[in-house]
C-alpha atoms as one frame of an Amber mdcrd trajectory, in Angstrom:
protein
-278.656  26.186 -21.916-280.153  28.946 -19.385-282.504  27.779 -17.343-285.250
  30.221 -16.367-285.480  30.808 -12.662-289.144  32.437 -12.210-289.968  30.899
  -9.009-287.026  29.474  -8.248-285.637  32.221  -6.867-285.387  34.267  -3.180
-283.342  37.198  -2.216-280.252  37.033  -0.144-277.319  39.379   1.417-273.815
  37.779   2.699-271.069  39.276   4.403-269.544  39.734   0.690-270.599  42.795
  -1.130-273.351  43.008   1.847-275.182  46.157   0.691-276.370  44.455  -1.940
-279.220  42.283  -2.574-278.229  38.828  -4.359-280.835  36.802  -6.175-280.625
  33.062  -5.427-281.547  29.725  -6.289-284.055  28.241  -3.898-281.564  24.750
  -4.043-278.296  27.412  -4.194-275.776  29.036  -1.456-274.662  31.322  -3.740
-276.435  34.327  -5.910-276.343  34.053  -9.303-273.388  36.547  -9.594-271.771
  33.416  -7.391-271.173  35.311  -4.212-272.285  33.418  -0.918-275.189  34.600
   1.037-275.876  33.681   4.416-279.366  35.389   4.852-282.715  34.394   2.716
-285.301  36.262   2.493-288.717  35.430   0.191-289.274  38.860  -0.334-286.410
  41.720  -1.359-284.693  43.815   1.101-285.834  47.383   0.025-283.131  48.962
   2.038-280.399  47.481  -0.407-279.448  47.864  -3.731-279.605  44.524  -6.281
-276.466  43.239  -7.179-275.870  44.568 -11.033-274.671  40.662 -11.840-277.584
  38.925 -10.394-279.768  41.218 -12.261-277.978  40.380 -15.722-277.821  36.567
 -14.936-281.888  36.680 -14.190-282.986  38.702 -16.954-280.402  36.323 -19.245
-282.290  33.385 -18.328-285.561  34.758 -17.924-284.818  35.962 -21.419-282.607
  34.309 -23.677-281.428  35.845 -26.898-282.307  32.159 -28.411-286.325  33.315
 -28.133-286.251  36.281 -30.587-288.938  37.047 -33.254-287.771  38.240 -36.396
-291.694  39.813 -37.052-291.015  42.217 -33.879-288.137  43.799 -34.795-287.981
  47.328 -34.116-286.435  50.464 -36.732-284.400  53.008 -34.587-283.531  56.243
 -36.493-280.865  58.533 -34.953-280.959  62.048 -36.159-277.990  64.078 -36.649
């Protein structure tokens, strides 16, 4: 079960993959791509990239594929 994190969360950087911009748990130590931070900050650090895993594990539990609507379904057509 994903929980969803909307205002749970705060930004973070560690020593670990540094130039990058973790998302954490207010109650955590670690982003939620489970590298440590040792920074917080409420607001995110423009100057650095987010980290690609943190962003996945958000929008996962922001979003879960459990809460889809079969009446908004959408038709894609490739053409050749």
């Amino acid at each position: 079960m994903n929980r969803d994190p909307r205002g749970e969360v705060c930004w973070g950087t560690g020593a670990t993959y540094g130039g990058r911009a973790h998302v954490v748990l207010m109650s955590g130590a670690t982003g939620l791509c489970g590298q440590p931070v040792d920074t917080r900050y409420r607001d995110r650090p423009t100057a650095r990239p987010v980290c690609p895993d943190c962003a996945i594990a958000y929008v996962a539990a922001v979003f879960p594929t459990e809460a889809t609507a079969p009446d908004l379904r959408h038709e894609v057509r490739l053409r050749a």
